[in-house]
N, CA, C and O atoms as CSV, one atom per row, in Angstrom:
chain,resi,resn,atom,element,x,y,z
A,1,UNK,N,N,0.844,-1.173,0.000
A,1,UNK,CA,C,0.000,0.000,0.000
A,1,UNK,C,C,0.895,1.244,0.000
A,1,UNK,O,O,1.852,1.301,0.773
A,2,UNK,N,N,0.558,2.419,-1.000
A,2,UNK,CA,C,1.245,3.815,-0.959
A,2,UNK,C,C,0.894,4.491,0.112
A,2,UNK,O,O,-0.274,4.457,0.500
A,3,UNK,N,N,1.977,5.308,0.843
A,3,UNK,CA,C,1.856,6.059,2.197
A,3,UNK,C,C,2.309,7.289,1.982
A,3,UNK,O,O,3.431,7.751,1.775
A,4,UNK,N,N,1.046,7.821,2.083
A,4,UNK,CA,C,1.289,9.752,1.636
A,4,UNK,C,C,1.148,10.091,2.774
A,4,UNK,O,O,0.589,9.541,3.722
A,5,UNK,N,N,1.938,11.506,2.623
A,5,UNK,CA,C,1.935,12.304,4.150
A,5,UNK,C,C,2.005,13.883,3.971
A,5,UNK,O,O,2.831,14.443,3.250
A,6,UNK,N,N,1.025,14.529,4.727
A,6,UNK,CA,C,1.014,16.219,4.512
A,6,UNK,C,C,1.223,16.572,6.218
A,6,UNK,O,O,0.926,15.828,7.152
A,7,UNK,N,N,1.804,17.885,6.284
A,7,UNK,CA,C,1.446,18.750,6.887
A,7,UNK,C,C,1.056,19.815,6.816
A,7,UNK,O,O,1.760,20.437,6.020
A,8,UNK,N,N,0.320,20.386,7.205
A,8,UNK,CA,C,-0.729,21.691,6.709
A,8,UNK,C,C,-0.325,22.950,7.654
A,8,UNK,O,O,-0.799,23.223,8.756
A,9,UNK,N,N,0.645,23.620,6.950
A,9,UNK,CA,C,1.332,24.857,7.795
A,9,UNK,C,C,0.206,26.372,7.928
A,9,UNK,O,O,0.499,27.468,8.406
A,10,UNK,N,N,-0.913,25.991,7.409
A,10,UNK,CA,C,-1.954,27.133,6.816
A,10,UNK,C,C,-3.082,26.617,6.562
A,10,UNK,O,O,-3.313,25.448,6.254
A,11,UNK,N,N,-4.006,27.720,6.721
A,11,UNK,CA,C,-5.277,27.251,6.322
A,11,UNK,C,C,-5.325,27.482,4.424
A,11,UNK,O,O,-6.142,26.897,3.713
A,12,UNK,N,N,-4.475,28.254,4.009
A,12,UNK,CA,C,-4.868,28.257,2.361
A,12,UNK,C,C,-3.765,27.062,1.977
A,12,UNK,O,O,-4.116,26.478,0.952
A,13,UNK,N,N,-3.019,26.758,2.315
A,13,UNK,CA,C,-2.212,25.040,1.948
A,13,UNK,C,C,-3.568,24.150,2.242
A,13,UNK,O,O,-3.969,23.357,1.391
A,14,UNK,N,N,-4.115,24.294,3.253
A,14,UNK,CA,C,-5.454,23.418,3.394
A,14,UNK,C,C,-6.387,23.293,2.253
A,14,UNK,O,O,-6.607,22.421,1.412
A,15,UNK,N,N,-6.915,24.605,2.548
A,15,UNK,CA,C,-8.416,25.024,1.487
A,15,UNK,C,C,-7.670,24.413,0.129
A,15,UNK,O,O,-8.382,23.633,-0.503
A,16,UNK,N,N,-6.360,24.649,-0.406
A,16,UNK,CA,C,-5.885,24.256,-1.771
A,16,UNK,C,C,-6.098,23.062,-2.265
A,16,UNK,O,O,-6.268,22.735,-3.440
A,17,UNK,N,N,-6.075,22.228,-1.015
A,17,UNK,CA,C,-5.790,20.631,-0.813
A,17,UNK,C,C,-7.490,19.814,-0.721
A,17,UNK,O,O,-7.766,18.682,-1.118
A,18,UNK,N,N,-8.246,20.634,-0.192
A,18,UNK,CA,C,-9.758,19.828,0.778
A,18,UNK,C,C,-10.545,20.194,-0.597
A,18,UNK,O,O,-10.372,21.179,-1.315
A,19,UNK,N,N,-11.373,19.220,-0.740
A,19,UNK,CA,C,-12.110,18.465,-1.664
A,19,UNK,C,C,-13.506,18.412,-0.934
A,19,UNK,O,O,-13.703,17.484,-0.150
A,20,UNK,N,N,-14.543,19.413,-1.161
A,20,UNK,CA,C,-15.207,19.209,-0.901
A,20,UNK,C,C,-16.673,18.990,-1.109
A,20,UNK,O,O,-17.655,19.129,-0.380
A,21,UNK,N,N,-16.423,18.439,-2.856
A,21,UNK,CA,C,-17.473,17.958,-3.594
A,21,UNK,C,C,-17.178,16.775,-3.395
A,21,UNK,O,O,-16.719,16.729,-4.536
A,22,UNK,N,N,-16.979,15.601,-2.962
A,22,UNK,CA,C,-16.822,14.215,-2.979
A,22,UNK,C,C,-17.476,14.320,-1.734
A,22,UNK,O,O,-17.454,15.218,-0.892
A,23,UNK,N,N,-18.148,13.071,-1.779
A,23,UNK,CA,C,-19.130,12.656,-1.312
A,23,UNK,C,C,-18.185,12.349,0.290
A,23,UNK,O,O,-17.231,11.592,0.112
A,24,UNK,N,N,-18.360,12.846,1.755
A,24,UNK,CA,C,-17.353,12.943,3.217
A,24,UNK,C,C,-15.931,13.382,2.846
A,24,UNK,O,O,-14.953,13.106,3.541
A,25,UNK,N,N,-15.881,14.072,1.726
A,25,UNK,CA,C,-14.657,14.648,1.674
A,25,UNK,C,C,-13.460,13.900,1.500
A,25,UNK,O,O,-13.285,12.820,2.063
A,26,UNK,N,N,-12.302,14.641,0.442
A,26,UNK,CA,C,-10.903,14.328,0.244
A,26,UNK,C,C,-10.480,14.974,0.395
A,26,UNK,O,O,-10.994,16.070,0.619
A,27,UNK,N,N,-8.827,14.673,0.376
A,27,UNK,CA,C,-7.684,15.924,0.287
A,27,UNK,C,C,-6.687,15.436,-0.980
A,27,UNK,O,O,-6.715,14.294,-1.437
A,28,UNK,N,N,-5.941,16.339,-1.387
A,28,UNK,CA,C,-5.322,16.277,-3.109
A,28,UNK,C,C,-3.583,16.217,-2.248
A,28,UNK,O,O,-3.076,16.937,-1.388
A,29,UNK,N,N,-3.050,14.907,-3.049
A,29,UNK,CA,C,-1.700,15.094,-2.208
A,29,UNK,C,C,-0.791,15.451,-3.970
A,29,UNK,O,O,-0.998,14.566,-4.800
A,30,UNK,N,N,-0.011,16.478,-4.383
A,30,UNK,CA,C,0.687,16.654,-5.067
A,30,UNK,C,C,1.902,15.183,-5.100
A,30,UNK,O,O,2.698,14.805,-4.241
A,31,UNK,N,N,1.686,14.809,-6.050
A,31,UNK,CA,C,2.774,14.039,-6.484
A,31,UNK,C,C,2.428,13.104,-7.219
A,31,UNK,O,O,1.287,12.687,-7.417
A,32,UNK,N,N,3.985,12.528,-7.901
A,32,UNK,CA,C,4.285,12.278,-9.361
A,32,UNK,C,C,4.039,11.002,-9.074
A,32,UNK,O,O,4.387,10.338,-10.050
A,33,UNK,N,N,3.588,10.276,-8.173
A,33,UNK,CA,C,3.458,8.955,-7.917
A,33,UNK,C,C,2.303,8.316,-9.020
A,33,UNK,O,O,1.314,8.998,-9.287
A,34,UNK,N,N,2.477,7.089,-9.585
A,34,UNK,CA,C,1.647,6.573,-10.185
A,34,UNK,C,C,0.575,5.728,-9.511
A,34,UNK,O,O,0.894,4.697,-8.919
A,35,UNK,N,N,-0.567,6.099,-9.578
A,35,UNK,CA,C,-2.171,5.563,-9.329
A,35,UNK,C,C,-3.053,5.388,-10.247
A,35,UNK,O,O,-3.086,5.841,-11.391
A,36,UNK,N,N,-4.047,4.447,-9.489
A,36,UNK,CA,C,-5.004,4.235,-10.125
A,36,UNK,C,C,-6.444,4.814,-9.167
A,36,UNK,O,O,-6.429,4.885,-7.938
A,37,UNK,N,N,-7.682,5.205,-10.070
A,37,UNK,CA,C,-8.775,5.326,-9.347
A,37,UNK,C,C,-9.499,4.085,-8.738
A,37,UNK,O,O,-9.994,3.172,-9.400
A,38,UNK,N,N,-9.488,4.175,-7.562
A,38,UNK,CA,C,-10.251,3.201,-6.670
A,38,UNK,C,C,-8.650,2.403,-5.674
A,38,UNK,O,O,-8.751,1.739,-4.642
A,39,UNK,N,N,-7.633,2.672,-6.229
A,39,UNK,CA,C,-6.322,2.170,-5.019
A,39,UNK,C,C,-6.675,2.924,-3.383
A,39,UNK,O,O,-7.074,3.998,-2.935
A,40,UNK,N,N,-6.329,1.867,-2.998
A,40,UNK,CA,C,-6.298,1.854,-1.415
A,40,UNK,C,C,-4.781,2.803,-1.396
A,40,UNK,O,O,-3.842,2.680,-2.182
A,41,UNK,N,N,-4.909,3.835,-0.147
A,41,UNK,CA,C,-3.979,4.748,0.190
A,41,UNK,C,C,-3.712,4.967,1.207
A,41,UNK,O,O,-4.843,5.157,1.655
A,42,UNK,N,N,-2.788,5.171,2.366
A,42,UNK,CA,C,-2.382,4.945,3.700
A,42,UNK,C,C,-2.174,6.806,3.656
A,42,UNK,O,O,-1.434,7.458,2.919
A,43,UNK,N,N,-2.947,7.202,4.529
A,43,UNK,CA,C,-2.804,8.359,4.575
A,43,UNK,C,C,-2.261,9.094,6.255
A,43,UNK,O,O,-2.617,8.574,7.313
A,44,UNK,N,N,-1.463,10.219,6.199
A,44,UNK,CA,C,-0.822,10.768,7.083
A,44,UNK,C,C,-1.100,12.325,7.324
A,44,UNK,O,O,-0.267,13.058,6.791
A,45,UNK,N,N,-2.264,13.042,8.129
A,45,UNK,CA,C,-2.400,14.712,7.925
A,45,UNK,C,C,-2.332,14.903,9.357
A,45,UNK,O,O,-2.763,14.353,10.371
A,46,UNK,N,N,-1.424,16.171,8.955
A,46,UNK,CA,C,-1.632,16.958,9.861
A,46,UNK,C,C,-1.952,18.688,10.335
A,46,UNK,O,O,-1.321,19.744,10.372
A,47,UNK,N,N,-3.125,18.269,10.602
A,47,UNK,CA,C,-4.119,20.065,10.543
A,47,UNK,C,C,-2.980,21.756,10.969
A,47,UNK,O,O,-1.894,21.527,11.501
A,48,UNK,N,N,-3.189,22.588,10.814
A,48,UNK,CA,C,-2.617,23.845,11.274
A,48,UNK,C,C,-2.028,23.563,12.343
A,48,UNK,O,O,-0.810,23.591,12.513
A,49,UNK,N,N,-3.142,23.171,13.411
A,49,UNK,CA,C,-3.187,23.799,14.763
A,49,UNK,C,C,-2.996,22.370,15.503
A,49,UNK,O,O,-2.935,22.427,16.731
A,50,UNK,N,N,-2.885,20.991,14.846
A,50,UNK,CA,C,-2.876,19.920,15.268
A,50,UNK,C,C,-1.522,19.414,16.128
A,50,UNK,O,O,-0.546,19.785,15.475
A,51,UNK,N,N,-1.083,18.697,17.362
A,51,UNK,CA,C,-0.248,18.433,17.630
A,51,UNK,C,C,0.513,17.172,16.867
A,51,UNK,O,O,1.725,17.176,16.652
A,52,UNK,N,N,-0.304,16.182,16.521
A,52,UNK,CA,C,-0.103,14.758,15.945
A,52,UNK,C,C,-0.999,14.538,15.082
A,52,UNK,O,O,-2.187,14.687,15.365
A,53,UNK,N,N,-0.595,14.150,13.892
A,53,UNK,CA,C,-1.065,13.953,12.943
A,53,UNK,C,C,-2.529,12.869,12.646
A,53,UNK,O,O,-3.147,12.355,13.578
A,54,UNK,N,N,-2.733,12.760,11.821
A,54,UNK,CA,C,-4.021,11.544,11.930
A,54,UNK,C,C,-4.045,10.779,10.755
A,54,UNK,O,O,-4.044,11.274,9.628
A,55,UNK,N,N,-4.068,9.461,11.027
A,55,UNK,CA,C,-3.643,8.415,9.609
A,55,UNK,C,C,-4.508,7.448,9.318
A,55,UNK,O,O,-4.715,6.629,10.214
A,56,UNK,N,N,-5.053,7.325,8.341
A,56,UNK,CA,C,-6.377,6.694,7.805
A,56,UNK,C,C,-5.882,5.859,6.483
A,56,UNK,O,O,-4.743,5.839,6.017
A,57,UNK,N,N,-6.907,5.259,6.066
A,57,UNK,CA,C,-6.702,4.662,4.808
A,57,UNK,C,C,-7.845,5.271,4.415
A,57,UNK,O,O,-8.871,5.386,5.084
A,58,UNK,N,N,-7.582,5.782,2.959
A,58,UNK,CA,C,-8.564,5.949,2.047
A,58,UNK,C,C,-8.307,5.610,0.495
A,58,UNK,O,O,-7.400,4.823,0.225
A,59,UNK,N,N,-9.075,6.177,-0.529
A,59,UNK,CA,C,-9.127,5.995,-1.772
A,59,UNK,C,C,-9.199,6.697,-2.844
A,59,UNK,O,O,-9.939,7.676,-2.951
A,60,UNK,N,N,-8.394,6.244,-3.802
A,60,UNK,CA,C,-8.312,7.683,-4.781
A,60,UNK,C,C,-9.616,7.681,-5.642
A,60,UNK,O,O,-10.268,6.822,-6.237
A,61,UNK,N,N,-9.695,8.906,-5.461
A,61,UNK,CA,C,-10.926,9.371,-6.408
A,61,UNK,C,C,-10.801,10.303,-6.939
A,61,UNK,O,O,-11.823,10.906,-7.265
A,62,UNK,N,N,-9.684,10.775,-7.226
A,62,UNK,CA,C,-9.274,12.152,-8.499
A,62,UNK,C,C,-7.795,12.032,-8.781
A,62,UNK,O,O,-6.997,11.866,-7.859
A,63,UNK,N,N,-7.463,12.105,-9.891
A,63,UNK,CA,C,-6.436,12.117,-10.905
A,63,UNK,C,C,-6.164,13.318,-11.662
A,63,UNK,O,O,-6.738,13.548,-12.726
A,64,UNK,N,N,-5.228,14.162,-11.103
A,64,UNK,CA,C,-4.514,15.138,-12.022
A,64,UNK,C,C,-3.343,14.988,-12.826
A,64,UNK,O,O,-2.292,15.497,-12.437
A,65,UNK,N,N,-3.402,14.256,-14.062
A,65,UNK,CA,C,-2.558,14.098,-15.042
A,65,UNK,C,C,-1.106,15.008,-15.742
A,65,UNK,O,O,-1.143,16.238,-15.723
A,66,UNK,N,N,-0.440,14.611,-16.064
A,66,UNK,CA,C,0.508,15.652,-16.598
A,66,UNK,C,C,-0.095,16.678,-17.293
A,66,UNK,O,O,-1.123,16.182,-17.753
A,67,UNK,N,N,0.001,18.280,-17.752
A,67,UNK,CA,C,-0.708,18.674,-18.033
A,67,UNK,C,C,-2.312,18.731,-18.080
A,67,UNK,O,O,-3.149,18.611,-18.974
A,68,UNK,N,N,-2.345,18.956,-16.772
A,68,UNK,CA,C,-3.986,18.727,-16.086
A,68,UNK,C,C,-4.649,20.966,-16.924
A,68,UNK,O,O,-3.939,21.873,-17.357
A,69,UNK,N,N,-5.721,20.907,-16.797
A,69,UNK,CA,C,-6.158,22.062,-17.250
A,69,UNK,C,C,-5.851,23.500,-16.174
A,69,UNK,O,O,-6.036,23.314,-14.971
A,70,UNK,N,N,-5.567,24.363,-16.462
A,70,UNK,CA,C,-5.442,25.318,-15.918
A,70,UNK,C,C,-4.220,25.192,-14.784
A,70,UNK,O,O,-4.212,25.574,-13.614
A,71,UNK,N,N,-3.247,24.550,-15.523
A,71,UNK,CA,C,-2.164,24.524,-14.812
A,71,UNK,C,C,-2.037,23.721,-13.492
A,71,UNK,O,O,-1.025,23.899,-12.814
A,72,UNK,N,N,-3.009,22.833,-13.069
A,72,UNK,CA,C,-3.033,22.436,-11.669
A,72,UNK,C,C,-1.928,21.165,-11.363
A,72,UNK,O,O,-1.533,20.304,-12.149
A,73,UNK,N,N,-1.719,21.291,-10.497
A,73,UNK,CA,C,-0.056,19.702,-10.110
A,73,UNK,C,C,-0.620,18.702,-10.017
A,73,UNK,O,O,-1.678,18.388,-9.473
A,74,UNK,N,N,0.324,18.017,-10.731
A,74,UNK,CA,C,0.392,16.634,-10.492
A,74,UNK,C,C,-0.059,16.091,-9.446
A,74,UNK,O,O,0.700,16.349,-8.512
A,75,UNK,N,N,-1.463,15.069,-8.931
A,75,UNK,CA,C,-0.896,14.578,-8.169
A,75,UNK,C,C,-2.539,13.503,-8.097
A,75,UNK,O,O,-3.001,12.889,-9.058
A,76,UNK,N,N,-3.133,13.550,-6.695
A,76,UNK,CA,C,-4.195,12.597,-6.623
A,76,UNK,C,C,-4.922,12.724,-5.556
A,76,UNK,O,O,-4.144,12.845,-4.609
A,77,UNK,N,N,-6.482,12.776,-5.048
A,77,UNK,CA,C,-6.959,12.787,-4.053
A,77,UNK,C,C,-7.578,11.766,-3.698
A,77,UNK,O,O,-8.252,10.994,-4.380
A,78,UNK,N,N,-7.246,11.757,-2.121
A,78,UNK,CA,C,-8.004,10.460,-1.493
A,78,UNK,C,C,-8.937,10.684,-0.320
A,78,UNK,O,O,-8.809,11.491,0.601
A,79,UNK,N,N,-10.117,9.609,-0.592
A,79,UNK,CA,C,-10.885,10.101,0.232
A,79,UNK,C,C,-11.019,10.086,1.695
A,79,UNK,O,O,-10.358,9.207,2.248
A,80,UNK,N,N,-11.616,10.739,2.343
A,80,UNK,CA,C,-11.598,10.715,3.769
A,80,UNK,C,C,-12.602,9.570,4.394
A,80,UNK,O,O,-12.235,9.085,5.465
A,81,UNK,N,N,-13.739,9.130,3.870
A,81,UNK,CA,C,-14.335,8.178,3.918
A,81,UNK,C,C,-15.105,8.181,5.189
A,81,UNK,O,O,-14.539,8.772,6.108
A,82,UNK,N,N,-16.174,7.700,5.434
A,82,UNK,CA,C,-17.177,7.713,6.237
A,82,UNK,C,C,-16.714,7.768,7.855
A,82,UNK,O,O,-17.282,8.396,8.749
A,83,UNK,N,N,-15.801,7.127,7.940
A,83,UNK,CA,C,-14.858,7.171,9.926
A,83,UNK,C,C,-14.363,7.728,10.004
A,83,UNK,O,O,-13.420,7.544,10.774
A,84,UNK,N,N,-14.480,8.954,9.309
A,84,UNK,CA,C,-13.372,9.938,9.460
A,84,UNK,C,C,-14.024,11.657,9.548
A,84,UNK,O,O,-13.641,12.799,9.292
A,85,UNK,N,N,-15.082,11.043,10.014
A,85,UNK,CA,C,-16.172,12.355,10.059
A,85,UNK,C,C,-15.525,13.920,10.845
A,85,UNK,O,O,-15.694,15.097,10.526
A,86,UNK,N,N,-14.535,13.111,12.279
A,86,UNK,CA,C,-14.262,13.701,12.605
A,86,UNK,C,C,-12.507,15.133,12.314
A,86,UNK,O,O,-11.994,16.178,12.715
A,87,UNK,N,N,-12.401,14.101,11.428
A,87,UNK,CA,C,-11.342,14.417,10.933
A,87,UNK,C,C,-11.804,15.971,9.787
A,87,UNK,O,O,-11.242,17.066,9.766
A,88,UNK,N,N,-13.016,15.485,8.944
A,88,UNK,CA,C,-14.045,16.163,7.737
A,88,UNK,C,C,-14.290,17.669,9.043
A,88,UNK,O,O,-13.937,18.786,8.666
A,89,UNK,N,N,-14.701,17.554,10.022
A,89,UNK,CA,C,-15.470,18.158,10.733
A,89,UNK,C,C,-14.490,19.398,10.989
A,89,UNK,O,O,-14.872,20.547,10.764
A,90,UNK,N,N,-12.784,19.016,11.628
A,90,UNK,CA,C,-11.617,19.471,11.598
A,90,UNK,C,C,-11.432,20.503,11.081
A,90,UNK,O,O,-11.299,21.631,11.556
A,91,UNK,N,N,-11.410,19.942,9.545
A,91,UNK,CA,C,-11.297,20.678,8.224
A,91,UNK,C,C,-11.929,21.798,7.978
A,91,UNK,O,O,-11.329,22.873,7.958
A,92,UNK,N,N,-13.631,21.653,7.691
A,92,UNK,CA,C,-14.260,21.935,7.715
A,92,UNK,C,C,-14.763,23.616,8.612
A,92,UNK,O,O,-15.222,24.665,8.159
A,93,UNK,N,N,-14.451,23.245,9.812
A,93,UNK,CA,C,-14.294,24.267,10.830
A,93,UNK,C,C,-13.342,24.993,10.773
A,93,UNK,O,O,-13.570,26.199,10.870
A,94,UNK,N,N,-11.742,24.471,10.573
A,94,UNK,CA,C,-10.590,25.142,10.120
A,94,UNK,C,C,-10.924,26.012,8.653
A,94,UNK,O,O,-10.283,27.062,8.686
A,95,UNK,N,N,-11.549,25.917,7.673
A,95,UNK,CA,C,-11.466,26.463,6.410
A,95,UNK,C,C,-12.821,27.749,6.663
A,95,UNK,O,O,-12.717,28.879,6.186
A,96,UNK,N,N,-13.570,27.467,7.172
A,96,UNK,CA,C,-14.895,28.225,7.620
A,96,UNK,C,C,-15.518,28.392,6.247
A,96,UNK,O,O,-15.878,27.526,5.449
A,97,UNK,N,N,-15.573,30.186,6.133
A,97,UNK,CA,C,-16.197,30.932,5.368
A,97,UNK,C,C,-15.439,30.905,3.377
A,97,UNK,O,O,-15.837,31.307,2.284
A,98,UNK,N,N,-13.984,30.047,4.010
A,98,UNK,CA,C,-13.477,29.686,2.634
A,98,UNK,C,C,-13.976,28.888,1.593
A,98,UNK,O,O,-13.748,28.887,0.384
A,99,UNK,N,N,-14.895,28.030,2.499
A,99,UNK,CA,C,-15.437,27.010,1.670
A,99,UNK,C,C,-16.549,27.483,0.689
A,99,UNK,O,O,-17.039,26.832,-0.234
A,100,UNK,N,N,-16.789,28.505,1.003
A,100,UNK,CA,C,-17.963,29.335,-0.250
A,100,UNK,C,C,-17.236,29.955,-0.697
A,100,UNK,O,O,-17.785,30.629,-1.569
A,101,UNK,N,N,-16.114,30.183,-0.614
A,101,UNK,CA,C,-15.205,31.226,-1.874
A,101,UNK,C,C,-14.914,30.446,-3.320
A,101,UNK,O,O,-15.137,29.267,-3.594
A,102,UNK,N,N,-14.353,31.480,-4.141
A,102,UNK,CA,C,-13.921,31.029,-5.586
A,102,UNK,C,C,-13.120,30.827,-5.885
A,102,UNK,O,O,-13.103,30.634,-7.100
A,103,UNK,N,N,-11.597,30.658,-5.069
A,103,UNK,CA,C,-9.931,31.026,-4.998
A,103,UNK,C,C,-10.384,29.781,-5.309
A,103,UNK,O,O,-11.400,29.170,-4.980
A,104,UNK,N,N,-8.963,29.370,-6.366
A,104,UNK,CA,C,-8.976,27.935,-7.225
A,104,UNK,C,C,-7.913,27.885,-5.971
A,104,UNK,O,O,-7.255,28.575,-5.193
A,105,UNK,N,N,-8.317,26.237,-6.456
A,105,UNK,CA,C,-7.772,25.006,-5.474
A,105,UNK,C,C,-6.627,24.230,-6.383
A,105,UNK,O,O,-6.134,24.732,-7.393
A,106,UNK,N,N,-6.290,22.944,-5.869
A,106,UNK,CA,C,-5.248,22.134,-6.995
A,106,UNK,C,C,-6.139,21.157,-7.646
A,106,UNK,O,O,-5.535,20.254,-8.226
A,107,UNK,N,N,-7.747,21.101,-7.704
A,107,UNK,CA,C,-8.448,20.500,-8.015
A,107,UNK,C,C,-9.472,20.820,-9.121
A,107,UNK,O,O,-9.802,20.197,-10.130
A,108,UNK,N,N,-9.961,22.284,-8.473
A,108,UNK,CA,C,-11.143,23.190,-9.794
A,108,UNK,C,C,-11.169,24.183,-9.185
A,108,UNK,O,O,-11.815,25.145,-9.601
């Protein structure tokens, strides 16, 4: 299994990253690593304000290709998945009033 790992020094490194048209939410990890949609992913985040990180398994459900549109990086998002509500909730609260904004993300 692939083992990605972020730390989130900011809330706009966050908002860039959080996915929040997928159905309990993803996050987009930049990199050149090769995937497939639906691979199992060992995941490693850690929030702004978090002391220790939090590590889940989830699943890819977005693919940004070499030359993806509008310039966005390489890389892949995985989902946060239903046990991880609290983790979504985190996020969520950390990003606030961002989440209705229009500032492009590494996603759309």
């Amino acid at each position: 299994m692939i083992e990605v790992g972020i730390e989130f020094r900011n809330t706009q490194q966050l908002y860039g990253s959080y996915m929040p048209f997928v159905n309990n939410g993803a996050l987009f990890f930049i990199s050149q690593v090769s995937v497939e949609l639906g691979q199992k992913i060992r995941v490693s985040v850690q929030l702004p304000d978090d002391l220790e990180p939090t590590v889940f398994d989830g699943a890819v459900v977005w693919i940004n290709p070499i030359g993806s549109h509008g310039g966005r990086p390489i890389g892949f998002g995985v989902s946060l998945g239903a046990d991880q509500i609290i983790l979504r909730n985190e996020i969520e609260k950390t990003l606030g009033h961002l989440l209705s904004g229009a500032d492009v993300t590494s996603t759309m």
